[in-house]
Structures are given as C-alpha cells and as structure tokens.
ZADO-1210 file (C-alpha; in nm, 4 decimals, padded with zeros to 6 digits):
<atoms>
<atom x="11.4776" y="11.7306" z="11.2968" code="UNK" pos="1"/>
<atom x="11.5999" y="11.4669" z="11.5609" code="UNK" pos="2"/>
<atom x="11.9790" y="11.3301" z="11.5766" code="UNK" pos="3"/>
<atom x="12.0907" y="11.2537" z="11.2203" code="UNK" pos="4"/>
<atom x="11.7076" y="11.2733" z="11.1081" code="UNK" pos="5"/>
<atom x="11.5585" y="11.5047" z="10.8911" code="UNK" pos="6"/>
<atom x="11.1707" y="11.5308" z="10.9355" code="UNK" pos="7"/>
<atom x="11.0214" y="11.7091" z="10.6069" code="UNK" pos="8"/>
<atom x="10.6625" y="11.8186" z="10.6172" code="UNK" pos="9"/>
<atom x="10.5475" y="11.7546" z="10.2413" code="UNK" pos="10"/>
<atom x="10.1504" y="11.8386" z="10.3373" code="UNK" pos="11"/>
<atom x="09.9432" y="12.0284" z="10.6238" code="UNK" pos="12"/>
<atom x="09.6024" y="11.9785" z="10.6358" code="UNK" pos="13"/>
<atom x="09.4506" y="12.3319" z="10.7746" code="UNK" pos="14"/>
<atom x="09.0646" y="12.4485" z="10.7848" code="UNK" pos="15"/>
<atom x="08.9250" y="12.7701" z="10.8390" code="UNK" pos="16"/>
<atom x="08.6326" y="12.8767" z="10.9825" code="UNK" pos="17"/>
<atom x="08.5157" y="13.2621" z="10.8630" code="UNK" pos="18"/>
<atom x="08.2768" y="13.4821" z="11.0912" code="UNK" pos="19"/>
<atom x="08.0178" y="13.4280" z="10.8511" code="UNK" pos="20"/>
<atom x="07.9855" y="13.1120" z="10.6726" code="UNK" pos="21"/>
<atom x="08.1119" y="13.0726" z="10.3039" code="UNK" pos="22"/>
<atom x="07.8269" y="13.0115" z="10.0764" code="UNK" pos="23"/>
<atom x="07.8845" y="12.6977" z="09.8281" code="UNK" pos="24"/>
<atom x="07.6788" y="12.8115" z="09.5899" code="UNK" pos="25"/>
<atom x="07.8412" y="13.1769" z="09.5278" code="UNK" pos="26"/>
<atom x="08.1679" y="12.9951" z="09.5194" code="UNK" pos="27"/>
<atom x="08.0144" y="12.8081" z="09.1607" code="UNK" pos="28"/>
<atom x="07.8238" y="13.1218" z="09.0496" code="UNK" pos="29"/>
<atom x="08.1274" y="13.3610" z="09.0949" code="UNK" pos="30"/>
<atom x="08.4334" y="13.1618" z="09.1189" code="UNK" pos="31"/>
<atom x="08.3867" y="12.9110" z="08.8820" code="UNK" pos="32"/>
<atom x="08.4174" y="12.6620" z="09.1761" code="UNK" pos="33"/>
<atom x="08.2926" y="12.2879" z="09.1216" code="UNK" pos="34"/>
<atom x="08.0308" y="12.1135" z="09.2940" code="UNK" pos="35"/>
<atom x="08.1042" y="11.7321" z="09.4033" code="UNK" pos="36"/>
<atom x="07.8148" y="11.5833" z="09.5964" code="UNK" pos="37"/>
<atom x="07.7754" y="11.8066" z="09.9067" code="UNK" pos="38"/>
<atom x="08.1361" y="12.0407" z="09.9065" code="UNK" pos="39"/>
<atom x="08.1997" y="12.2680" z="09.6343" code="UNK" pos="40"/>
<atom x="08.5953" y="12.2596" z="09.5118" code="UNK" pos="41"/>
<atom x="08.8280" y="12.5591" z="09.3761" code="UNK" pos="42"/>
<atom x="09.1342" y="12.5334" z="09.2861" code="UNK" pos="43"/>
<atom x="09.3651" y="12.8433" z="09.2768" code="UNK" pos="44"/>
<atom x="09.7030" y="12.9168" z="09.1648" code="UNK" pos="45"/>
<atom x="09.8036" y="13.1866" z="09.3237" code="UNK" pos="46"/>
<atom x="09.8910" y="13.0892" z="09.6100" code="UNK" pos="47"/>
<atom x="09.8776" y="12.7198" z="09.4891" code="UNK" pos="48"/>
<atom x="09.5781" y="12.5522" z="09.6995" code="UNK" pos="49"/>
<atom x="09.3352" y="12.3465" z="09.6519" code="UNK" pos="50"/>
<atom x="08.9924" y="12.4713" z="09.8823" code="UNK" pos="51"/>
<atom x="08.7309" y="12.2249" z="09.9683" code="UNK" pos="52"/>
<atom x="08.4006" y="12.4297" z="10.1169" code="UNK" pos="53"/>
<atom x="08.2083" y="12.2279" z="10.3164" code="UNK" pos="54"/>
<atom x="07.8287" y="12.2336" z="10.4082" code="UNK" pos="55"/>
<atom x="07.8513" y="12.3889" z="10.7002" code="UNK" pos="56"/>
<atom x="08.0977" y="12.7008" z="10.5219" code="UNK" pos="57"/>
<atom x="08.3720" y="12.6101" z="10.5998" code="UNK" pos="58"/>
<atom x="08.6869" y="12.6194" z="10.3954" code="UNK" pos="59"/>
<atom x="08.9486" y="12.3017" z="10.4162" code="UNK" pos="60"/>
<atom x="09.2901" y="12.3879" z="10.2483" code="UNK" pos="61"/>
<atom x="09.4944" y="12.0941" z="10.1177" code="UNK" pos="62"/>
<atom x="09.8429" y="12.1395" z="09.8979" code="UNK" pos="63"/>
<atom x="10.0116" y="12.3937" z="10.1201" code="UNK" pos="64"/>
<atom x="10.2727" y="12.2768" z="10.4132" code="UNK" pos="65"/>
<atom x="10.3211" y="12.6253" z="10.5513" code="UNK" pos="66"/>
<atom x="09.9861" y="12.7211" z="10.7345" code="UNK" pos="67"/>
<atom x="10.0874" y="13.1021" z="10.5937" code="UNK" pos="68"/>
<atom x="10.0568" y="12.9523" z="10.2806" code="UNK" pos="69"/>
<atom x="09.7002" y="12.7966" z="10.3472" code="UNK" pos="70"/>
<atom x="09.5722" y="13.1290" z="10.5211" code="UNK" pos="71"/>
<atom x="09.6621" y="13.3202" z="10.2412" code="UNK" pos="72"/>
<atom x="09.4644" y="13.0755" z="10.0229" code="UNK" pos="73"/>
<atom x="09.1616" y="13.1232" z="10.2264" code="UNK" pos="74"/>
<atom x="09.1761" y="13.4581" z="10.2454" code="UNK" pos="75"/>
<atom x="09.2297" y="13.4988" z="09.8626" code="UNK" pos="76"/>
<atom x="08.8959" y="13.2893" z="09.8276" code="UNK" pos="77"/>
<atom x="08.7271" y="13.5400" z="10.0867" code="UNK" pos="78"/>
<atom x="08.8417" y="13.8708" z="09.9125" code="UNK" pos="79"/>
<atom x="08.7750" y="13.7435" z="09.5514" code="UNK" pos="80"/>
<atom x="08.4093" y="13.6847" z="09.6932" code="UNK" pos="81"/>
<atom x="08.4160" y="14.0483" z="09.8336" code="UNK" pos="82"/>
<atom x="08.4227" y="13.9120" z="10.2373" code="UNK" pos="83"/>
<atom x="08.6378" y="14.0439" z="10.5023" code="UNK" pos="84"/>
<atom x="08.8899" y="13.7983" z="10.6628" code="UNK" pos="85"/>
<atom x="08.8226" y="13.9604" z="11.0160" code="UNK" pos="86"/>
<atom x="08.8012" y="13.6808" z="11.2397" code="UNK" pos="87"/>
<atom x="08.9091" y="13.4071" z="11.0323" code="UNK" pos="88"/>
<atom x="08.9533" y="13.0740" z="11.2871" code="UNK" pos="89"/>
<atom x="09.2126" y="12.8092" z="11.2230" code="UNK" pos="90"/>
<atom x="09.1989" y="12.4412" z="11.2932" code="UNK" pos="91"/>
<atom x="09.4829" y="12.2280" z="11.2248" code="UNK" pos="92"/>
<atom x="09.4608" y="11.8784" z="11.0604" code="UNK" pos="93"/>
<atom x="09.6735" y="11.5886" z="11.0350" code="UNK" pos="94"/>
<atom x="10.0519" y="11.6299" z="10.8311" code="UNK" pos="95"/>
<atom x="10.1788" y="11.4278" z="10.5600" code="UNK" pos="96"/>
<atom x="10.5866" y="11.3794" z="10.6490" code="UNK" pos="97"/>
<atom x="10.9108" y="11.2071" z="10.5106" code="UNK" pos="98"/>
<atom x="11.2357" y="11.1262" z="10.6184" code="UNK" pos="99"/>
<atom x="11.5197" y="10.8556" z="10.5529" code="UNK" pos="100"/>
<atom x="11.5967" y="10.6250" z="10.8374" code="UNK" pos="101"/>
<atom x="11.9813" y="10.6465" z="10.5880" code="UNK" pos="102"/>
<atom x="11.9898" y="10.2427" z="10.6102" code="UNK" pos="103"/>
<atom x="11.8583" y="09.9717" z="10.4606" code="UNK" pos="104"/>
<atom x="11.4958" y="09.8269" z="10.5779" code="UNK" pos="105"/>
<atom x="11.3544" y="09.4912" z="10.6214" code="UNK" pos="106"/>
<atom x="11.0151" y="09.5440" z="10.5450" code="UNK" pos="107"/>
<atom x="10.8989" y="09.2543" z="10.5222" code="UNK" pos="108"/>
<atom x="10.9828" y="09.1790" z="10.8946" code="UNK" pos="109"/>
<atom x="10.7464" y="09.4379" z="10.9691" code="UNK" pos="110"/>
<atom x="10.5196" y="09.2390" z="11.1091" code="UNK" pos="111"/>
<atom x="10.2552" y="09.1570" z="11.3968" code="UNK" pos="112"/>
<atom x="10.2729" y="09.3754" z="11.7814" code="UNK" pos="113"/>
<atom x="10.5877" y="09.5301" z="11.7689" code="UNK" pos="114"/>
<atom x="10.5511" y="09.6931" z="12.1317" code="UNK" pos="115"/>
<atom x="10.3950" y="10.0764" z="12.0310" code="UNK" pos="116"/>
<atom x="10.2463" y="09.9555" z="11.7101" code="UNK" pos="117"/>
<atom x="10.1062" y="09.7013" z="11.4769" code="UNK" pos="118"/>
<atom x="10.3111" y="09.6176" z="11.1566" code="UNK" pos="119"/>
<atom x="10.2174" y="09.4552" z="10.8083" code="UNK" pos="120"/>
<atom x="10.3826" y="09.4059" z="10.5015" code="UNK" pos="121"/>
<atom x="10.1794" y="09.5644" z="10.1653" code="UNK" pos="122"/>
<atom x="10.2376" y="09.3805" z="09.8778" code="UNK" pos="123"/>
<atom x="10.0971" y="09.5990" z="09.6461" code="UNK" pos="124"/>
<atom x="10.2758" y="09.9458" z="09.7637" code="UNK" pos="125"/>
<atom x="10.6050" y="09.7019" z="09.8835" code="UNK" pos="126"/>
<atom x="10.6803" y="09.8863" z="10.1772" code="UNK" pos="127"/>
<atom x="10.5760" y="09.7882" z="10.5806" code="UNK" pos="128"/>
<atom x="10.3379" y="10.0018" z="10.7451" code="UNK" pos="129"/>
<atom x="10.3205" y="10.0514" z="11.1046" code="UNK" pos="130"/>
<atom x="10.0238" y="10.1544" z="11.3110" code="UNK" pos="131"/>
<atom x="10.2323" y="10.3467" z="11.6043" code="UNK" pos="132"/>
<atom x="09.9918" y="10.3644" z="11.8877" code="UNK" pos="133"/>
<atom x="10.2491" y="10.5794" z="12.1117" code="UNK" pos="134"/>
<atom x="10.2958" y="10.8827" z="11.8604" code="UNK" pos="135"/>
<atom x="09.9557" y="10.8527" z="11.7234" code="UNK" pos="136"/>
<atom x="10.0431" y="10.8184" z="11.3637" code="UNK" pos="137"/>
<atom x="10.1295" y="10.5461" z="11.0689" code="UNK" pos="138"/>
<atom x="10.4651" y="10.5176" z="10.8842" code="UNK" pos="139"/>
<atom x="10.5164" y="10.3467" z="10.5624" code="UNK" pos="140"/>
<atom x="10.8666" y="10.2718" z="10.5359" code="UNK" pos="141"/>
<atom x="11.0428" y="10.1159" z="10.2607" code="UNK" pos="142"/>
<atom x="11.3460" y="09.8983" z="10.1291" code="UNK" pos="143"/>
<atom x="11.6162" y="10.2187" z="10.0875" code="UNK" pos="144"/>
<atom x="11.5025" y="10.3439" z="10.4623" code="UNK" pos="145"/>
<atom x="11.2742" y="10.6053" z="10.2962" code="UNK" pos="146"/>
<atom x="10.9722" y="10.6897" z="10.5314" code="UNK" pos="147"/>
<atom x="10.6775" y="10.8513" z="10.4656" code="UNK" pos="148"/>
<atom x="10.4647" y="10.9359" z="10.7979" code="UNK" pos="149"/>
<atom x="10.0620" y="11.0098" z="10.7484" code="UNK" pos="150"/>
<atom x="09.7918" y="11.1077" z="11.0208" code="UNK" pos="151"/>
<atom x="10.1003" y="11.2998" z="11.2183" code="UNK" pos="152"/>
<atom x="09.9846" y="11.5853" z="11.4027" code="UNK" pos="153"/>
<atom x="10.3128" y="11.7880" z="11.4598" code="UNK" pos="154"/>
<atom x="10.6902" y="11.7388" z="11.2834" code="UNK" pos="155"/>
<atom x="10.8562" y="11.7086" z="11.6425" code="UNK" pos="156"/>
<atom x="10.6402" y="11.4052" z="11.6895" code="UNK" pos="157"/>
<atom x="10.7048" y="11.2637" z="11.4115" code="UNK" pos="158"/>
<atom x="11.0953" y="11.3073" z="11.4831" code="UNK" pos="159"/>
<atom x="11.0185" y="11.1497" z="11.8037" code="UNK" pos="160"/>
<atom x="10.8828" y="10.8569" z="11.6304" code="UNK" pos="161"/>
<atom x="11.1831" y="10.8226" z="11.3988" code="UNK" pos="162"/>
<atom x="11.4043" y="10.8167" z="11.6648" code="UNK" pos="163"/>
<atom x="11.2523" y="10.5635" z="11.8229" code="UNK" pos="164"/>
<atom x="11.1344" y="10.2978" z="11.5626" code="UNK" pos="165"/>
<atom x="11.5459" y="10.3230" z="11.4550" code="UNK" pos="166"/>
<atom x="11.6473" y="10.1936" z="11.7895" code="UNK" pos="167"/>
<atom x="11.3395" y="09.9399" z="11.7870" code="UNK" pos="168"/>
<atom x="11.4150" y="09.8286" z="11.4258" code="UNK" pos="169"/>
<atom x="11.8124" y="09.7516" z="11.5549" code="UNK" pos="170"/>
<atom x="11.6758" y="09.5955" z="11.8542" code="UNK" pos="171"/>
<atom x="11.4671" y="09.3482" z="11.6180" code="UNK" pos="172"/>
<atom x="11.7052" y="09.2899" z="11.3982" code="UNK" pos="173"/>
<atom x="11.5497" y="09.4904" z="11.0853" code="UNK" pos="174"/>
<atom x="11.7445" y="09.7141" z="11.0403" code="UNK" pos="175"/>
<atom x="12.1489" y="09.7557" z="10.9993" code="UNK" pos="176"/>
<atom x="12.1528" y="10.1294" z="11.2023" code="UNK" pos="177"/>
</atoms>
C-alpha cells in the first residue's frame, strides 16, 4: 500500500526444492498426477494449488498468493508420497498484482519512451502496457484506472511503481489525478 493506493497480490509464484528430489513418475503412479511433455502436474484441493514437478524434482506452486499457502501445498504433495519435508528450500518467483490508479486512463496515449519504460497500446486486450525498466516489471492499465502489474518481484515495488507512473501519467497529460 502507497498513499491512496492499494497494491493487491492476486498470485505468487513460489518453488521448492526438497532434500531429495521429487520423482515425476511416483507422482503419476501414486498421485494420480499428469504427465505433460517433460513436468508432471497435480492439482490439489486442499490447500488449493496447482504443483508443476519439474525434471530436475523440483516442485513449482502456482494459485496461492500467501507463500504459507504454497508451502503447505508442497508439503502436502511430500507427505501424501510418504517424504519428510526436512529441509524443504524456497525460491521466490515473480507476483501477479492489481490496483486502481481511482481515475480515468488514457490508454491509448500510452505510447513510445516514456522516461522508465516503453508503452504500447493493445488492441486486442484494450488496455496500454508499459515495460517499466526502473521497477523491473510490466503494468497493463486500463480505461477505469484499473492496473494489473505482472513479472513484479515484491508488493512494495510495485507500490513504488504506482506511485510513480500517477505523477508521470499527470505530468503527460494522461491522466486526470
């Protein structure tokens, strides 16, 4: 949360890495997990997760935005295939955010250099999406000043960048703030 903004985190993308690696195979054989290509995919529903095992045995977690949340699913998919969770590793992905700039956007004067990023308008998802160089992330931002931030690494950082593309959008003239 930054000034009158109000950063939600709406997806984490967490991975584990378990003292021993998880074997694909006995996730298909025991857990009714499926295989796609090289990763083998179970879903679970309690908690809510989806688990992506890679080839090297390691477990990606994607539908949780509370790392407890996502630790709990991995260590759900280590008990039910009778492992201990001793030593389980995190590593912490990109987020998925959202937040309302609370005015009106021009999007389709997001274009070209816009000093910490490069800006383009989509046609096809009608919003303007901005490559921001300084935070390190891309917003998509739409008509009713709805944002939705993707490749962020922390919520303070994406506040940051809120904060600042709403004094950069009333500097251009974009916005009405």
């Amino acid at each position: 949360m930054s000034g009158n903004i109000d950063v939600t985190v709406e997806n984490q993308l967490v991975r584990f890495v378990a003292a021993e690696p998880i074997d694909g195979e006995a996730v298909v054989e025991h857990l009714q997990g499926q295989r796609v290509g090289k990763m083998v995919i179970k879903a679970l529903r309690r908690p809510r997760a989806t688990l992506v095992i890679d080839t090297e045995g390691r477990i990606t977690v994607h539908g949780t935005h509370r790392i407890e949340a996502a630790r709990d699913a991995a260590k759900e998919l280590l008990l039910r295939l009778g492992k201990d969770d001793t030593g389980l590793k995190t590593e912490y992905g990109p987020i998925i955010a959202s937040f309302y700039f609370n005015t009106p956007i021009k999007v389709q004067s997001i274009t070209g250099s816009l000093g910490a990023g490069e800006g383009r308008y989509d046609d096809r998802l009608d919003c303007g999406i901005i490559h921001d160089e300084r935070h390190d992330l891309v917003l998509h931002i739409w008509e009713n000043g709805r944002c939705v931030v993707t490749d962020g690494r922390h919520p303070k950082m994406v506040a940051m960048a809120a904060v600042y593309w709403q004094s950069k959008f009333k500097e251009l003239g974009i916005s009405s703030f």
